[in-house]
N, C-alpha and C positions, 0 to 999 in steps of 0.2 A: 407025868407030874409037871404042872409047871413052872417053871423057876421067874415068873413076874410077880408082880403085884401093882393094881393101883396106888397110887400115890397122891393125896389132897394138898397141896400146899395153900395154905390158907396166911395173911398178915392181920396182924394185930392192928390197929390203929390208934391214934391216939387217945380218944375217947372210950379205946375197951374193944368198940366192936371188933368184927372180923370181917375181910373181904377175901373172896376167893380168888387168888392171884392164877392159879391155872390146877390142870388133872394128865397125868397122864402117868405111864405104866413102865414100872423101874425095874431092870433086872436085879435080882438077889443080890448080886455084887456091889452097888450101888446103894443097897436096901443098906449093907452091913458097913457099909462104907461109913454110916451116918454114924458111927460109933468111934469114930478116928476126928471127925471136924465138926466145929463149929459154927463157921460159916458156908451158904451155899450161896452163887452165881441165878439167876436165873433174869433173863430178858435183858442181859447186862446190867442187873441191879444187881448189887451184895445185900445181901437178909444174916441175920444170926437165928441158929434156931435153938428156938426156946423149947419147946419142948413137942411130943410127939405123945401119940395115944393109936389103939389100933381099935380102928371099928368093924367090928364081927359081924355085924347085922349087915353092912354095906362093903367087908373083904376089903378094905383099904388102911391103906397106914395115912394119918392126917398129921401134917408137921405145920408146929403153930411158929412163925418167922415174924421178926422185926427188922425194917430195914435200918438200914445201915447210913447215917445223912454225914455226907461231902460238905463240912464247912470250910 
């Protein structure tokens, strides 16, 4: 059995749309992690994530993130 899963991190934009910030393949630990925090790291940006959905037709979990702006 395998204990990964794709992972879609996609960003929100201002205007609504969505860009796909990056994809790659999360161990279970990491998957269940998302249930402890708010915020994630990724390319040295802070993102909050908003919310997640899991798509069955493509085996991925898709987490929908806003970044986080440094004033």
């Amino acid at each position: 059995m395998d204990n990964s899963m794709g992972v879609l991190l996609l960003e929100k934009l201002p205007d609504g749309t969505l860009k796909q910030i990056e994809e790659r393949t999360w161990s279970m630990n990491m998957i269940a992690s998302l249930a402890h925090v708010n915020y994630i790291i990724v390319g040295n940006l802070e993102y909050e994530t908003v919310e997640g959905r899991l798509n069955v037709d493509q085996g991925k979990l898709e987490l929908l993130l806003v970044p986080l702006r440094s004033e």
